[in-house]
C-alpha positions, 0 to 999 in steps of 0.5 A: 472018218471025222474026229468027234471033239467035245468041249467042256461044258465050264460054269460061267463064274459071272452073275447075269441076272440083273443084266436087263435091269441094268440096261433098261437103267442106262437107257432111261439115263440116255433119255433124259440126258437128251432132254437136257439143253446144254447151258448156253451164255447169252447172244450178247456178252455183258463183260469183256476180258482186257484182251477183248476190250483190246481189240475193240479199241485196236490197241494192246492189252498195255494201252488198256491196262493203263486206262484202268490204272488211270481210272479212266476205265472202270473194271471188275476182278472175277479171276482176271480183271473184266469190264462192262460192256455198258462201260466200254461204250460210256468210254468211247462216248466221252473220249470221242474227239480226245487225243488220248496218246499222253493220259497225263495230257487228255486233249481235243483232237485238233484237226488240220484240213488241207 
């Protein structure tokens, strides 16, 4: 002979009637969150920390530190110091051919062929 077991019936003590609304609410946010495009920076960077202007010129970030103390590299301070791309490669132009080893001595390369 089986047991007939009877369960309570308990008022729920939570309000549901808005549920739809509030979901209708969060899939119109998924839409146009898709829709929005996530900022992206340009293919090209235009400033460059003194860590990446570093290794461009294969040297320290002390080396480049120094061409700025030097004014020999102009820079900018936007939190940490940054130069210009147009200013990195104006530099490797008009060094080109200077030994900059002693930047109280800026020389030309002299070169000796064998």
């Amino acid at each position: 002979m089986s047991k007939k077991i009877e369960i309570p019936i308990v008022p729920f003590p939570f309000d549901f009637s808005g549920l739809d609304e509030a979901l209708e609410k969060m899939e119109q946010l998924s839409r146009m969150s898709k829709e929005v495009q996530p900022f992206r920076p340009p293919a090209e960077d235009h400033l460059y920390t003194v860590a990446e202007v570093a290794a461009i010129f294969k040297t320290n970030a002390n080396a480049v530190y120094k061409l700025i103390d030097k004014g020999l590299l102009a820079c900018l301070k936007l939190g940490s110091l940054k130069i210009r791309k147009k200013e990195v490669e104006g530099f490797l132009e008009r060094m080109e051919g200077m030994d900059l080893t002693d930047l109280e001595n800026i020389k030309s390369i002299e070169t000796h062929r064998r």
